[in-house]
C-alpha positions in Angstrom: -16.9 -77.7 -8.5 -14.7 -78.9 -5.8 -14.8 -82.1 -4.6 -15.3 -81.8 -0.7 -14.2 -85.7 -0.1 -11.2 -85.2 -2.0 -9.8 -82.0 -0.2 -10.6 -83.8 3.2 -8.6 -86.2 2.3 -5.7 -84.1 1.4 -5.8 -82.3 4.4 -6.1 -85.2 6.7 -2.9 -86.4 5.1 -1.1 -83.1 4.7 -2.0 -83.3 8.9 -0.9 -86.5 9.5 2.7 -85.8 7.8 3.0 -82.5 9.5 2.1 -85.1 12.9 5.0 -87.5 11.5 7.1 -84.6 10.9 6.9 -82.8 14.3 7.3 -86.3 16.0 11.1 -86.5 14.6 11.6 -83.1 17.1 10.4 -83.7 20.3 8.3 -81.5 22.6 11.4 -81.7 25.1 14.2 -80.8 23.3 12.7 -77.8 22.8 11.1 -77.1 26.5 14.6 -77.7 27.3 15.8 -75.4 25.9 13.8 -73.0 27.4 14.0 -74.6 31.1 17.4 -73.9 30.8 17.3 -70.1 29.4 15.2 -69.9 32.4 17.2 -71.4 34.7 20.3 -69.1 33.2 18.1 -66.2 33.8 17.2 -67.5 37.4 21.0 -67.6 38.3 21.7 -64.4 36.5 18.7 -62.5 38.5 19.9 -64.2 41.9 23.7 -63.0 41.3 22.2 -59.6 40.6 20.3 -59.4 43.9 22.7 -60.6 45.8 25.6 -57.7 44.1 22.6 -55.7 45.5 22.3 -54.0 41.6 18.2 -53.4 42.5 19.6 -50.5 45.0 20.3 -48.5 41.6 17.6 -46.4 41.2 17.5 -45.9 37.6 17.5 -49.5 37.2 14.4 -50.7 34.4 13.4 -54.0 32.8 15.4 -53.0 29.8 18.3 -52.0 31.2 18.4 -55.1 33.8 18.1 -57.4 30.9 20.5 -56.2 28.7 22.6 -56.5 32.2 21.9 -60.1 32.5 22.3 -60.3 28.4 18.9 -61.5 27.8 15.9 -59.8 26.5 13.2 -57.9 28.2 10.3 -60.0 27.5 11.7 -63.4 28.6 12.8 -61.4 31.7 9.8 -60.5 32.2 8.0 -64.1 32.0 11.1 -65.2 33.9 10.2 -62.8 36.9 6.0 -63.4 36.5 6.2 -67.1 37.0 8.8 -67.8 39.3 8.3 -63.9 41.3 5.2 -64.2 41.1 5.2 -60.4 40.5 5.3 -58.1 37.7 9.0 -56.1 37.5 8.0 -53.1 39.5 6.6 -55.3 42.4 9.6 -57.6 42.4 11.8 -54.1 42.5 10.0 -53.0 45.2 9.3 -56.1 47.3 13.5 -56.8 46.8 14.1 -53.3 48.0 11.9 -53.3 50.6 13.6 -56.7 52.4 16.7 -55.7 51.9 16.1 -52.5 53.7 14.8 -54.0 56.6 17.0 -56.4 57.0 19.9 -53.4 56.8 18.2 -51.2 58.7 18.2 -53.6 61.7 21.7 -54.6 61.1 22.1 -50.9 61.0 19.7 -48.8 63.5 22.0 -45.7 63.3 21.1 -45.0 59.7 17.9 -44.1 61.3 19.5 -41.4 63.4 21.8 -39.9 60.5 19.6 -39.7 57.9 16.2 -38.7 56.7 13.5 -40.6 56.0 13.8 -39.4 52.0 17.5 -40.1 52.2 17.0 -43.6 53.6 14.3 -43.9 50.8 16.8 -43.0 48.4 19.8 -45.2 49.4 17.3 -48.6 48.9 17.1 -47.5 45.5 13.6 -46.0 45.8 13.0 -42.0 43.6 9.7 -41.6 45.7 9.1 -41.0 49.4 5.6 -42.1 48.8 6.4 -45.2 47.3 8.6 -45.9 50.0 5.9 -45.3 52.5 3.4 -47.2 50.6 5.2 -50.2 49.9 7.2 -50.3 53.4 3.8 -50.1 54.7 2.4 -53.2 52.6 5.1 -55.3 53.9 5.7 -54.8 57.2 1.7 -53.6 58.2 3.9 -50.3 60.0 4.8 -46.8 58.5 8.7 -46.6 58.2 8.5 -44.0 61.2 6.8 -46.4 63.7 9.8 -48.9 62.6 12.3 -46.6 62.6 11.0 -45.5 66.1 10.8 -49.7 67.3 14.2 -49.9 66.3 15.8 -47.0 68.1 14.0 -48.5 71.2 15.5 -51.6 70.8 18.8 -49.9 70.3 18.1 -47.9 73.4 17.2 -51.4 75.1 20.0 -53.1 74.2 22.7 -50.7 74.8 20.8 -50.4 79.1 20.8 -53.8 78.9 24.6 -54.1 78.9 25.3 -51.3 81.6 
C-alpha cells in the first residue's frame, strides 16, 4: 500500500530542489539570449530589405532564412511578432511599398512596361496577386495609379513650360 503522506512529501521536496536548482540560472540569461537572436535576426531582415533581396521572386521562408543563417521557425516568430504578419503578408506588404515608392520615383516604368511586367519586376509570379494586394494597400487598382501618376507627370512636365 502506498503511503500517500509520504510520496507528498517527496514530491514537494523533489519540487522545491528543482525551484533551488532553476534559481542558480536565471530567467534572463536565457531571455537574453533570445532578445538578442531576435535582435540579430531584426538587423539581418532589415539589411535584406534594404539590398531589396524580397524583389526575388522565388524567394521562401526557407530559403530567406538559411540567407540570414538562421532557421525557419524563429524567422518566422521573428516576423509574427515584430511584422505583425505572417511571411507571405510581410512579402507582399514589403513589395507592395517598395513599388510604390519606385513607381513614383519612376512614372516611366508605367509607360514601358506592362502591368504583368511591372508585377513581375517587384518580385510578384501573379498578376492577380499584384492586383489584390496593390489594391488592399493603396484602396486603388494599379491601373487607376498608374493612370494618377502619368497625370501628374503630364502636370508636372506643363507646369515647367
Amino acid at each position: 500500500m502506498i503511503d500517500f503522506g509520504v510520496l507528498k512529501y517527496k514530491l514537494s521536496r523533489v519540487s522545491k530542489k528543482k525551484l533551488s536548482f532553476a534559481s542558480t540560472f536565471p530567467i534572463n540569461k536565457r531571455s537574453k539570449v533570445k532578445e538578442e537572436l531576435v535582435g540579430e535576426i531584426l538587423e539581418k531582415l532589415s539589411f535584406w530589405e534594404q539590398q531589396n533581396g524580397f524583389l526575388d521572386n522565388k524567394i521562401t521562408l526557407h530559403r530567406l532564412a538559411k540567407e540570414l543563417n538562421t532557421n525557419s521557425s524563429y524567422l518566422s516568430k521573428v516576423i509574427n511578432t515584430h511584422k505583425n504578419q505572417n511571411f507571405a503578408s510581410y512579402l507582399k506588404d514589403v513589395r507592395i511599398t517598395y513599388a510604390i515608392n519606385h513607381l513614383k520615383e519612376k512614372p516611366e516604368i508605367v509607360k514601358t512596361k506592362s502591368m504583368i511586367q511591372i508585377a513581375e519586376m517587384y518580385g510578384f509570379n501573379s498578376l492577380s496577386v499584384f492586383t489584390k494586394t496593390f489594391k488592399n494597400k493603396t484602396g486603388v487598382t494599379p491601373g487607376v495609379f498608374f493612370k494618377r501618376i502619368l497625370e501628374d507627370e503630364w502636370e508636372r512636365t506643363t507646369e515647367k513650360e
